[in-house]
MOPAC internal coordinates of N, CA, C and O (Angstrom, degrees):
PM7 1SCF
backbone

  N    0.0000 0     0.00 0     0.00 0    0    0    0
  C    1.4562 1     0.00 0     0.00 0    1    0    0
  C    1.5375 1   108.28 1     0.00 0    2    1    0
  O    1.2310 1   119.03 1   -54.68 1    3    2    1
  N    1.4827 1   119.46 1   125.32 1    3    2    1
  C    1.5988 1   115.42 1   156.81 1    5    3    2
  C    1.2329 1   127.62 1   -49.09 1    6    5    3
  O    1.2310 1   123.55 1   -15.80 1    7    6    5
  N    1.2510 1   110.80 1   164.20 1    7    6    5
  C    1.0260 1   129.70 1   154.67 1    9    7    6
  C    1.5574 1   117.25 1   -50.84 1   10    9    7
  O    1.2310 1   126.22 1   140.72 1   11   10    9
  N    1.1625 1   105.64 1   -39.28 1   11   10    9
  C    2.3174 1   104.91 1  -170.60 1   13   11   10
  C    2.0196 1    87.74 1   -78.82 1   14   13   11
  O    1.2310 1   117.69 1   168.31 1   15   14   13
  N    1.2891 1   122.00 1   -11.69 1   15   14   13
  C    1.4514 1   111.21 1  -164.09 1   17   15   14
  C    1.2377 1   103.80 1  -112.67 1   18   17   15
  O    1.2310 1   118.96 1   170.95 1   19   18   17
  N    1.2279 1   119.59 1    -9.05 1   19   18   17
  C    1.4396 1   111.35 1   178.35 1   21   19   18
  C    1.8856 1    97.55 1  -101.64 1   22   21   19
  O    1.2310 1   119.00 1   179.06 1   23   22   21
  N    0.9351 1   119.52 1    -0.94 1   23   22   21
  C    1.9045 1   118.99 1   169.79 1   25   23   22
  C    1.7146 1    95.62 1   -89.85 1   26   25   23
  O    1.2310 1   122.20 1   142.74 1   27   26   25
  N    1.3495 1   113.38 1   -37.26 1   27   26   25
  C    1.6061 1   117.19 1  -175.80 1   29   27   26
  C    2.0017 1    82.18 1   -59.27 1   30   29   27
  O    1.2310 1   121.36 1    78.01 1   31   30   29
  N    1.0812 1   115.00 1  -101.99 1   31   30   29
  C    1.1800 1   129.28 1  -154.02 1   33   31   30
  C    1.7786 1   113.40 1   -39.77 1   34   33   31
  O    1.2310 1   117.17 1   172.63 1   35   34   33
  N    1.4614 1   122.99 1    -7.37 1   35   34   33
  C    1.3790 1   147.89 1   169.88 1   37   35   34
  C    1.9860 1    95.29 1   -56.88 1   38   37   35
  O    1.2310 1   144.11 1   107.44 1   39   38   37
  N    1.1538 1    70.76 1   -72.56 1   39   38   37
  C    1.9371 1   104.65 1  -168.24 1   41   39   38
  C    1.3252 1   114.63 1   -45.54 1   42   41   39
  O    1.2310 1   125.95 1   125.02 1   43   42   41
  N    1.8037 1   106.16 1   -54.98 1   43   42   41
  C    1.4451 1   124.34 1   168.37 1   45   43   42
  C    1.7644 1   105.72 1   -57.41 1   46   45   43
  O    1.2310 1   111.38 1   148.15 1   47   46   45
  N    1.1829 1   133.85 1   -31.85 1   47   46   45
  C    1.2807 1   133.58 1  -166.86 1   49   47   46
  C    1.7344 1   108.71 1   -84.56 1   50   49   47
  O    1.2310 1   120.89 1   152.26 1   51   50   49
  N    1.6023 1   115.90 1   -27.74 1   51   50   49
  C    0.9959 1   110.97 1  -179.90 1   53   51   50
  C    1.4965 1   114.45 1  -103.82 1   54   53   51
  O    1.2310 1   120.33 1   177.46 1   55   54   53
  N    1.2814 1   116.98 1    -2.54 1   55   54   53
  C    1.8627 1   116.26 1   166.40 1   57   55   54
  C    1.5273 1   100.49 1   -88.48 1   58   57   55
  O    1.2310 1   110.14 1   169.27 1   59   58   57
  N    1.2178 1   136.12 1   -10.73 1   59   58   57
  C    1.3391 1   152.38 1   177.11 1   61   59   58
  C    1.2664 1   114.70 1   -66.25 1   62   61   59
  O    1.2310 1   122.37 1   132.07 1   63   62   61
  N    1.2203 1   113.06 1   -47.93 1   63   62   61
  C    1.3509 1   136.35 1  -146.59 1   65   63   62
  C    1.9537 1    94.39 1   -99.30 1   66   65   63
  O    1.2310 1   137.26 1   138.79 1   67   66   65
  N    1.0704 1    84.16 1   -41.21 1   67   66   65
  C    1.7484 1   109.70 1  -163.30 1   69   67   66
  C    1.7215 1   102.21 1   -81.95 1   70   69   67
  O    1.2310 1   110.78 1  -179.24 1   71   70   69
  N    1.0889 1   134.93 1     0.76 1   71   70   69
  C    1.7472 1   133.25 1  -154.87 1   73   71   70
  C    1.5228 1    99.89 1   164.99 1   74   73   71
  O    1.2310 1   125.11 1   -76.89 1   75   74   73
  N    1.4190 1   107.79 1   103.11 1   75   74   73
  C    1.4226 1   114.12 1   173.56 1   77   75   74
  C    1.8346 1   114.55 1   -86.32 1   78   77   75
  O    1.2310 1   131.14 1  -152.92 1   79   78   77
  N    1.2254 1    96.11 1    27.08 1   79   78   77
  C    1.8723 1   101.51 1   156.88 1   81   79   78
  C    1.0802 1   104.92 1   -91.19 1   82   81   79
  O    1.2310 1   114.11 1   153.51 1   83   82   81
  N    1.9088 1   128.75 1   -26.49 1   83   82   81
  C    1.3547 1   115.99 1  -121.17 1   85   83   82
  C    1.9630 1    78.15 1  -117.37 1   86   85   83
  O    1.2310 1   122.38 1   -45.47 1   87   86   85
  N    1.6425 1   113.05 1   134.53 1   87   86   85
  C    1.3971 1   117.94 1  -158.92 1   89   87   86
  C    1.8800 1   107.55 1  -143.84 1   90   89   87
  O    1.2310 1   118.76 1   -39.86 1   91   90   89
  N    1.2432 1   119.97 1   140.14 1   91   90   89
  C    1.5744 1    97.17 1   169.05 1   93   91   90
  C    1.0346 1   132.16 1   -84.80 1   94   93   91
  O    1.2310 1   110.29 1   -51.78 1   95   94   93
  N    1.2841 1   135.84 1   128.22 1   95   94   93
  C    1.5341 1   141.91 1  -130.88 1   97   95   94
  C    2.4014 1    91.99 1  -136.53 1   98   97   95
  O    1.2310 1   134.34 1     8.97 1   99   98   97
  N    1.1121 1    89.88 1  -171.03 1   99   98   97
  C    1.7612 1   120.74 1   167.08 1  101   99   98
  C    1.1625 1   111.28 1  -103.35 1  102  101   99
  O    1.2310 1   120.27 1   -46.80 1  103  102  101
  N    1.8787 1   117.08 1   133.20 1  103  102  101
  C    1.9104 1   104.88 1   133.10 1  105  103  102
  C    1.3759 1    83.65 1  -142.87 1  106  105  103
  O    1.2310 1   130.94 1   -42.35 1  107  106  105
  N    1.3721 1    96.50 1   137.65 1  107  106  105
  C    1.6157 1    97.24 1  -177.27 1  109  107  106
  C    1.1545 1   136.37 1    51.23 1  110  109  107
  O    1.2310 1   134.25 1  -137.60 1  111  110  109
  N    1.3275 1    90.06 1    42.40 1  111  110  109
  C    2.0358 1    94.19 1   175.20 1  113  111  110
  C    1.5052 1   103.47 1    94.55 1  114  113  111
  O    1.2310 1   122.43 1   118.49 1  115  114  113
  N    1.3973 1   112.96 1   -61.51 1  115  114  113
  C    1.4483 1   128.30 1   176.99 1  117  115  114
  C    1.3027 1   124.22 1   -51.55 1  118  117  115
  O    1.2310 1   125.06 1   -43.52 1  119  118  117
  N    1.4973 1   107.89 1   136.48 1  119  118  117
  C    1.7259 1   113.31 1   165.16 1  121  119  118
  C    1.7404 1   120.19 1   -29.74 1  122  121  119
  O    1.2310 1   127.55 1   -66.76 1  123  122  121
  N    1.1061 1   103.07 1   113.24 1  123  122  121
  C    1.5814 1    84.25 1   152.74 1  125  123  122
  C    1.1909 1   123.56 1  -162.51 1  126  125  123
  O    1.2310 1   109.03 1    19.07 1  127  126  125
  N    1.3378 1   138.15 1  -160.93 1  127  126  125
  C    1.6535 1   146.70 1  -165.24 1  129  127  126
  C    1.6029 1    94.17 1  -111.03 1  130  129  127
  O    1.2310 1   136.68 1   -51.30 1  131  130  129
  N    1.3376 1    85.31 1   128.70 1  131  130  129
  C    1.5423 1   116.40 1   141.50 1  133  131  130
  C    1.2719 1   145.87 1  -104.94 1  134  133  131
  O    1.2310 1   119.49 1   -33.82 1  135  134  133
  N    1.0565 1   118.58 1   146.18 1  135  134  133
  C    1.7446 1   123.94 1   179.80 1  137  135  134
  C    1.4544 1   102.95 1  -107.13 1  138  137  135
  O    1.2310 1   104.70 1   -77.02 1  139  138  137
  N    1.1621 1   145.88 1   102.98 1  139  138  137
  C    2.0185 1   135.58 1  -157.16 1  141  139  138
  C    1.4676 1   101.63 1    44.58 1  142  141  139
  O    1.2310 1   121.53 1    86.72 1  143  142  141
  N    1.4895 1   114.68 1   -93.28 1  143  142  141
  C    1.3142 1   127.96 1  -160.59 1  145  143  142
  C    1.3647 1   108.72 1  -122.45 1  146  145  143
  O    1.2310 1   119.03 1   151.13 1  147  146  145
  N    1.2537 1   119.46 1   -28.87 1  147  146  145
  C    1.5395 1   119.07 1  -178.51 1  149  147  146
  C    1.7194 1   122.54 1   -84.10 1  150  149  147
  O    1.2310 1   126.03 1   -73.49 1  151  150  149
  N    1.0792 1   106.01 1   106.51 1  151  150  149
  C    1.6008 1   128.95 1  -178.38 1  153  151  150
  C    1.9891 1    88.01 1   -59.53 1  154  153  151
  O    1.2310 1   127.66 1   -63.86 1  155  154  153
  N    1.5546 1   102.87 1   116.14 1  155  154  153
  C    1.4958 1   128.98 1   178.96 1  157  155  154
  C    1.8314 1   111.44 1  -100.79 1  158  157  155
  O    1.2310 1   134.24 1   132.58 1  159  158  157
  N    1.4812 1    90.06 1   -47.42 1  159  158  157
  C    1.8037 1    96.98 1  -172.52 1  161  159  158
  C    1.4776 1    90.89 1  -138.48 1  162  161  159
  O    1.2310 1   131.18 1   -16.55 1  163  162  161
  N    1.7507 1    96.03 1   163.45 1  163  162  161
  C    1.7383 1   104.59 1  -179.36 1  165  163  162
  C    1.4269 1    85.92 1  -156.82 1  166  165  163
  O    1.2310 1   130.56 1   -15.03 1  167  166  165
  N    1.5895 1    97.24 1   164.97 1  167  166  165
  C    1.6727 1   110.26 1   162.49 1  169  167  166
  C    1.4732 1   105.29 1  -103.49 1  170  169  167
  O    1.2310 1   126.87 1   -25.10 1  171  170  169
  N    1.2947 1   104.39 1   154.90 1  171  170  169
  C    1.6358 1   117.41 1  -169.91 1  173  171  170
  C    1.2112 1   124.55 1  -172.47 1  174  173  171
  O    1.2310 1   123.49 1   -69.90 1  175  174  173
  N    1.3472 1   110.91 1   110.10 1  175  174  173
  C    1.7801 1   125.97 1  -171.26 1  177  175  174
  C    1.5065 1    93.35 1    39.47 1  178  177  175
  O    1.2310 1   122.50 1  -103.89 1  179  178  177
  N    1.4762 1   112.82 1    76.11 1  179  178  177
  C    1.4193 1   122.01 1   155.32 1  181  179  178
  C    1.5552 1   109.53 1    55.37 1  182  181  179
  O    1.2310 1   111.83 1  -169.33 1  183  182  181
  N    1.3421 1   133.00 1    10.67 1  183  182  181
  C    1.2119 1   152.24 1   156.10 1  185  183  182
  C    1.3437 1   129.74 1  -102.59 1  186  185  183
  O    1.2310 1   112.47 1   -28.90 1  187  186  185
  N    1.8308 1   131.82 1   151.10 1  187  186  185
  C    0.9532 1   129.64 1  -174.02 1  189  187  186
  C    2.1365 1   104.08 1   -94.71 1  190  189  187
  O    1.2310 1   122.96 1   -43.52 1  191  190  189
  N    1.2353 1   111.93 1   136.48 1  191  190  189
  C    1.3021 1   103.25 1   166.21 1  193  191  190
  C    1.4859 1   119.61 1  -111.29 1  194  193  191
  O    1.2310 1   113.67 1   -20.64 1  195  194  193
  N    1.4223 1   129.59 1   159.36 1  195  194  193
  C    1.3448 1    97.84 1  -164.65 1  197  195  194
  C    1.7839 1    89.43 1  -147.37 1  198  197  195
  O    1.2310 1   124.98 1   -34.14 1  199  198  197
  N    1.1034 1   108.03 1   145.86 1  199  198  197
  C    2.0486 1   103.61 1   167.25 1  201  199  198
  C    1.4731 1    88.81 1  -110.11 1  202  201  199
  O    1.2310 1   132.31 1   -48.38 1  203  202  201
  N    1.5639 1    93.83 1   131.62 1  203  202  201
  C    1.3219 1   127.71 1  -167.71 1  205  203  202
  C    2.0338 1   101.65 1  -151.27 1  206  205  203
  O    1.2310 1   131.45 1  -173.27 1  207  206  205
  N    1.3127 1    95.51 1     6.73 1  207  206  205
  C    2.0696 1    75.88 1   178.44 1  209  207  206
  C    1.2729 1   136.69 1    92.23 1  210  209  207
  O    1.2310 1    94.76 1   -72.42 1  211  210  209
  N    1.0793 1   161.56 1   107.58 1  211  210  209
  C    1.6613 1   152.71 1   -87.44 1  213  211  210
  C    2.0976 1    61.25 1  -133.59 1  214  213  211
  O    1.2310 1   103.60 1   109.10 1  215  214  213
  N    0.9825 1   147.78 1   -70.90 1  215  214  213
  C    1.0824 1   129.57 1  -162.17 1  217  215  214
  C    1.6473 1   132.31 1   -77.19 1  218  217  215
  O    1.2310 1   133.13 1  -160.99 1  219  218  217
  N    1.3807 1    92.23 1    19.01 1  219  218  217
  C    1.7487 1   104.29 1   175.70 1  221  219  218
  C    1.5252 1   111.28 1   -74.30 1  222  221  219
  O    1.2310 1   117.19 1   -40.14 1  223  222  221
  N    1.3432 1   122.96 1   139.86 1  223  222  221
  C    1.1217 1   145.01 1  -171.29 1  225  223  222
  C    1.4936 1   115.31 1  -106.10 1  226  225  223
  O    1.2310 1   117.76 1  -102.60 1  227  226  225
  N    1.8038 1   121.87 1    77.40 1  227  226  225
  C    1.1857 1   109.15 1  -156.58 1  229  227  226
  C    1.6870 1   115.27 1   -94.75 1  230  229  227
  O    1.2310 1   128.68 1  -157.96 1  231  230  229
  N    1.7220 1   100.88 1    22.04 1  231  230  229
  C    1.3527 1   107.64 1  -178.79 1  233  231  230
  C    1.7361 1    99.67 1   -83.60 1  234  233  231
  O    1.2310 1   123.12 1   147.40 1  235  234  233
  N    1.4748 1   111.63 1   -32.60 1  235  234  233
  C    1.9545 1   109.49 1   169.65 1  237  235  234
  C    1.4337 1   119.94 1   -47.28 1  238  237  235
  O    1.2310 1   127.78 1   159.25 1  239  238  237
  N    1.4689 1   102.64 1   -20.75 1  239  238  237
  C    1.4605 1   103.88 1  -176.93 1  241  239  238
  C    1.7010 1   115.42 1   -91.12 1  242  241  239
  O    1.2310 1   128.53 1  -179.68 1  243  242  241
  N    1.7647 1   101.17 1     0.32 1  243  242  241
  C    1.6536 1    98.15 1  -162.61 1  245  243  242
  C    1.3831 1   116.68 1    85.97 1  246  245  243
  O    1.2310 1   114.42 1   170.86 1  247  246  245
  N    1.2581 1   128.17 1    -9.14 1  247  246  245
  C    1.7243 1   130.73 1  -176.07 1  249  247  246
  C    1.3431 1   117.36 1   -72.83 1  250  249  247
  O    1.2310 1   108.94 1   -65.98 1  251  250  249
  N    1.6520 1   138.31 1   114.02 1  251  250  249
  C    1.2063 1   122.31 1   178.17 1  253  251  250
  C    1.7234 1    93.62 1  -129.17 1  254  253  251
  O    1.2310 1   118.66 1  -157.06 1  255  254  253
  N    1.3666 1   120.15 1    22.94 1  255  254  253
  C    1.8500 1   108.69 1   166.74 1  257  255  254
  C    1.7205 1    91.85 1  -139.35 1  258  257  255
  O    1.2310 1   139.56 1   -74.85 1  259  258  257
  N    1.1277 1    79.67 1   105.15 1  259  258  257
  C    2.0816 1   102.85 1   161.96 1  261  259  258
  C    1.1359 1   105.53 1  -175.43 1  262  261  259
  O    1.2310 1   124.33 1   -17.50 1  263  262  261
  N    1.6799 1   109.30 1   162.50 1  263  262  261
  C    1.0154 1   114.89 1  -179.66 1  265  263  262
  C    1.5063 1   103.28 1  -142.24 1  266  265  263
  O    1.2310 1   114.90 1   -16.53 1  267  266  265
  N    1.6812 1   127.28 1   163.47 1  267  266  265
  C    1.4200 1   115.59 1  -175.39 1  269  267  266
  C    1.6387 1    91.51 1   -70.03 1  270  269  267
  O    1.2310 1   127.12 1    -9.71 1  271  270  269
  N    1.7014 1   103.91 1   170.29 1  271  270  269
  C    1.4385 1   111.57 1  -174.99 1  273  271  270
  C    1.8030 1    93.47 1   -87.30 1  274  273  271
  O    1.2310 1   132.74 1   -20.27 1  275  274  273
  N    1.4678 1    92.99 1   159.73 1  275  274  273
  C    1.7068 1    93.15 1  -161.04 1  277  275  274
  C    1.4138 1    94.69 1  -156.54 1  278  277  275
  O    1.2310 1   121.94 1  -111.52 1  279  278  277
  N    1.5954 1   113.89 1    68.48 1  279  278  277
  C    1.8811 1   103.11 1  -163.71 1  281  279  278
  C    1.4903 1    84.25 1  -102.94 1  282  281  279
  O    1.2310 1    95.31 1   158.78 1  283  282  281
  N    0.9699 1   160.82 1   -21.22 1  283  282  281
  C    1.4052 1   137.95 1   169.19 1  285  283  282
  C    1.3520 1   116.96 1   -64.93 1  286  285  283
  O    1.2310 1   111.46 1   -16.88 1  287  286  285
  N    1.5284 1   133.70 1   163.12 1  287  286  285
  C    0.9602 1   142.29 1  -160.27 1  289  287  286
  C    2.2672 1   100.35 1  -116.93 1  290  289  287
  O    1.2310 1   135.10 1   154.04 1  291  290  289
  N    1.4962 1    88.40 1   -25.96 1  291  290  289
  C    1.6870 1    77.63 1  -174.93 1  293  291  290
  C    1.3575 1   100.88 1  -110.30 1  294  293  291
  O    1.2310 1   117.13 1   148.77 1  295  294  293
  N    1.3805 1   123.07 1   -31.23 1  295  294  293
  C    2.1119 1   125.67 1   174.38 1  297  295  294
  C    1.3173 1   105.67 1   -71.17 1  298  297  295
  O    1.2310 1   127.08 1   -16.25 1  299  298  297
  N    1.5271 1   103.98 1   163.75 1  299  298  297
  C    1.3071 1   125.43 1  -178.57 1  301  299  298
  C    1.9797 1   104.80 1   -86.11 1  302  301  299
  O    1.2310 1   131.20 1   -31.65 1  303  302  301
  N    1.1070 1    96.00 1   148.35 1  303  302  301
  C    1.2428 1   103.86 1   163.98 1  305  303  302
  C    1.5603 1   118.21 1   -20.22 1  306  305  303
  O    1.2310 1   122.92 1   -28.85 1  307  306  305
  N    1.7516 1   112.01 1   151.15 1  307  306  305
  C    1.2247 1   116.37 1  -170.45 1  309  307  306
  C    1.7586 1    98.87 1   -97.26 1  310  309  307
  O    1.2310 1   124.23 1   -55.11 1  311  310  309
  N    1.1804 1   109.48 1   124.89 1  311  310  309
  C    1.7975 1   120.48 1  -166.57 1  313  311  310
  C    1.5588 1   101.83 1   -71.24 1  314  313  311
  O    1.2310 1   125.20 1   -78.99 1  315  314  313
  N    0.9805 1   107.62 1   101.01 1  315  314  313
  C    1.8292 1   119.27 1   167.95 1  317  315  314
  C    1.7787 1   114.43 1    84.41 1  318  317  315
  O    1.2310 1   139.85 1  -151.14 1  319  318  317
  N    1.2301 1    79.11 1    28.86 1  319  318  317
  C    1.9039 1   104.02 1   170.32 1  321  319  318
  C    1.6873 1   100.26 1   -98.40 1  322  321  319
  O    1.2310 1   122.14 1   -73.02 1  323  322  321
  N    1.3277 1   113.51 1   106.98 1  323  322  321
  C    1.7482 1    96.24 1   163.03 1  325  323  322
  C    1.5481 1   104.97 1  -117.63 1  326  325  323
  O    1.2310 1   133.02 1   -15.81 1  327  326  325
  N    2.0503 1    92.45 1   164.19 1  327  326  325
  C    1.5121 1    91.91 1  -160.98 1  329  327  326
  C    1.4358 1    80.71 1  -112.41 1  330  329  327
  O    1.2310 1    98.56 1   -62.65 1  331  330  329
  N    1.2667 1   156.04 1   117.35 1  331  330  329
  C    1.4557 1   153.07 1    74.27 1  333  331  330
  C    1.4858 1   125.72 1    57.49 1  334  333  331
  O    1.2310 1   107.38 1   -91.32 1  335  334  333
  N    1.1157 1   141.14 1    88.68 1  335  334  333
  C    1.4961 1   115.80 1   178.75 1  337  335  334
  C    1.6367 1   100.78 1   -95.20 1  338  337  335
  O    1.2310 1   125.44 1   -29.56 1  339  338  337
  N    1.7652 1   107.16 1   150.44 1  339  338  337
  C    1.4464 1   113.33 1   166.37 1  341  339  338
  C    1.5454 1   120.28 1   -39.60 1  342  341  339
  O    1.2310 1   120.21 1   177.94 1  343  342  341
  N    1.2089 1   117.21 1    -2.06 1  343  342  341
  C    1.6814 1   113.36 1  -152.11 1  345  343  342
  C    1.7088 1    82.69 1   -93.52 1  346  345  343
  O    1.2310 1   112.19 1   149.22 1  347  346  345
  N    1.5936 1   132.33 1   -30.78 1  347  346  345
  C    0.9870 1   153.57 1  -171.97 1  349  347  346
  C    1.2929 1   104.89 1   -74.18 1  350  349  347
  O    1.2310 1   109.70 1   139.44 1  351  350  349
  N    1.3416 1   136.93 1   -40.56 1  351  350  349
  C    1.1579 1   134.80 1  -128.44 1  353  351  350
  C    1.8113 1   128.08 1   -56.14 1  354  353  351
  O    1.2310 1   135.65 1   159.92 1  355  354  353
  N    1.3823 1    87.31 1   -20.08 1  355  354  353
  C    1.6565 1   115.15 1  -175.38 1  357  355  354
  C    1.4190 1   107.38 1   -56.52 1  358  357  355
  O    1.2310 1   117.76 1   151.77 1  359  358  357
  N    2.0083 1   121.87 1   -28.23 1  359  358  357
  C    0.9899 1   100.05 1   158.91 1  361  359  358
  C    1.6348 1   102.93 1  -105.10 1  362  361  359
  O    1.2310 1   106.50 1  -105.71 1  363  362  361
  N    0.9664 1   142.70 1    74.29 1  363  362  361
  C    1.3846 1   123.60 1   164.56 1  365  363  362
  C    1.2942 1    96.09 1   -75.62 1  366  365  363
  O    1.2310 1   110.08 1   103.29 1  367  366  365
  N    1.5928 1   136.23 1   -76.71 1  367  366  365
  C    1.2773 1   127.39 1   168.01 1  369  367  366
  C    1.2699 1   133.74 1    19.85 1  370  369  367
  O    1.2310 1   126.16 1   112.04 1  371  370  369
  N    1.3244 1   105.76 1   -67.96 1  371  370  369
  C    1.7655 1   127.33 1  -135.62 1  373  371  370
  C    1.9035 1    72.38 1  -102.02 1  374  373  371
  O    1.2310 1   114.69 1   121.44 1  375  374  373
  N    1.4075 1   127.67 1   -58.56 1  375  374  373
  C    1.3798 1   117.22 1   162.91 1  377  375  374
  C    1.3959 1   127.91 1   -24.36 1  378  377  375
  O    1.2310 1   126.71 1   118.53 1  379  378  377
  N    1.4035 1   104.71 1   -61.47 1  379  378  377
  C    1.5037 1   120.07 1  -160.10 1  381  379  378
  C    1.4400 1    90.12 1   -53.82 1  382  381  379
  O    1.2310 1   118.81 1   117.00 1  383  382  381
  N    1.3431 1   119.87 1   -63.00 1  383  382  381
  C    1.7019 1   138.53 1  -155.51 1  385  383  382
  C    1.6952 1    88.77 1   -66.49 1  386  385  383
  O    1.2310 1   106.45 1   140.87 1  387  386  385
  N    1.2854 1   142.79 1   -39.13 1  387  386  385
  C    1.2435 1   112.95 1  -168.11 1  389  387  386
  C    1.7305 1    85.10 1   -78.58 1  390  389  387
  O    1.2310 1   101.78 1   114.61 1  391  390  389
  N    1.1333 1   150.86 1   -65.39 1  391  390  389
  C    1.4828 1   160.85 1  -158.96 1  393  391  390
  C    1.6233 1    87.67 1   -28.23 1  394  393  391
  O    1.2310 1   121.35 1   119.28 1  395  394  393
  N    1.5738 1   115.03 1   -60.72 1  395  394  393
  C    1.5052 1   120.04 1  -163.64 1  397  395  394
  C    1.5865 1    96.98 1   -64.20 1  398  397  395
  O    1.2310 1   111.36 1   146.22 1  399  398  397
  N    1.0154 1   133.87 1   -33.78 1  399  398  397
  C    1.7199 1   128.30 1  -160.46 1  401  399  398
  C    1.5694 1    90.63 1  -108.89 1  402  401  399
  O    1.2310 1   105.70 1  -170.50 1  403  402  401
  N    1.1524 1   144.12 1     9.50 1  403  402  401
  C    1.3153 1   136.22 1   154.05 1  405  403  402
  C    1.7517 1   114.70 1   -85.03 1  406  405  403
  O    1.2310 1   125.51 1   134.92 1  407  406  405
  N    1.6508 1   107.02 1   -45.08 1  407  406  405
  C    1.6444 1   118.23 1  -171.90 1  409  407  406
  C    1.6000 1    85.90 1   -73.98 1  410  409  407
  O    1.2310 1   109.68 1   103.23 1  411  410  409
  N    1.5302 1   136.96 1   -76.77 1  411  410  409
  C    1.0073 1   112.00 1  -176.95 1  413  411  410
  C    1.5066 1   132.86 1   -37.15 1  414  413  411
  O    1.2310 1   111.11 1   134.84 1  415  414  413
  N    1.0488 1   134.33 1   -45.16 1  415  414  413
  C    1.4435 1   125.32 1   170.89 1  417  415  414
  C    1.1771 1   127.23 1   -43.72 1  418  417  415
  O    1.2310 1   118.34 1   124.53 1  419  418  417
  N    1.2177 1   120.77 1   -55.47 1  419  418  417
  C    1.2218 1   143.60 1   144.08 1  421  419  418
  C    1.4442 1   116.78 1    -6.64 1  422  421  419
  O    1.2310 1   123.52 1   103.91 1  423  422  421
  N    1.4011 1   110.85 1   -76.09 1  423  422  421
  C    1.5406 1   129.69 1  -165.80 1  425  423  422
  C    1.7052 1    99.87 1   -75.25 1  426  425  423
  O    1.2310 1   116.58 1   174.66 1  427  426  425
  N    1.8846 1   124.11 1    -5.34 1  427  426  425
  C    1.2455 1   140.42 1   175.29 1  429  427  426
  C    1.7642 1    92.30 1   -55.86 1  430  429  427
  O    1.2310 1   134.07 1   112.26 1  431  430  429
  N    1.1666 1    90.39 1   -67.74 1  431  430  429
  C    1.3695 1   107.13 1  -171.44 1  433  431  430
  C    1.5807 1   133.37 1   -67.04 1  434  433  431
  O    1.2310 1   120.10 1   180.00 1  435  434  433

């Protein structure tokens, strides 16, 4: 296991721990967080990805290296999917937790 996957699996252990909705799930093969059923955050090519909302503003967070997630080769980017680089990682956290209090709201409704 890396280094970028063992901070993923840190992170995953303490929204886990913290919210018994919150479970480790799949997207794409890859580890990731759940909220019930809905996959919020994942690990990916040594990066965190996160659904956060085609209108999230990830300059509030200080973030200037991501990119939308873009795993197909012929579709456009995934709309309010961001991909995270390790260089960031300090907030993956503070990400993950808005991702978790965005899907829950959501699923309020």
């Amino acid at each position: 296991m890396d280094q970028e996957e063992i901070i993923f699996r840190k992170i995953a252990d303490k929204l886990a721990k913290g919210n018994s909705s919150v479970s480790l799930g799949k997207m794409m093969s890859s580890p990731g967080l759940k909220y019930k059923s809905k996959v919020f955050a994942f690990y990916y090519n040594q990066q965190m990805v996160f659904r956060l909302g085609k209108e999230f503003d990830l300059r509030s967070f200080g973030i200037k290296h991501y990119s939308l997630l873009n795993p197909f080769k012929n579709k456009p980017p995934m709309a309010g999917w961001f991909q995270i680089s390790f260089v960031d990682q300090d907030k993956w956290e503070k990400l993950a937790r808005q991702a978790l209090h965005l899907i829950a709201e959501e699923m309020k409704n």
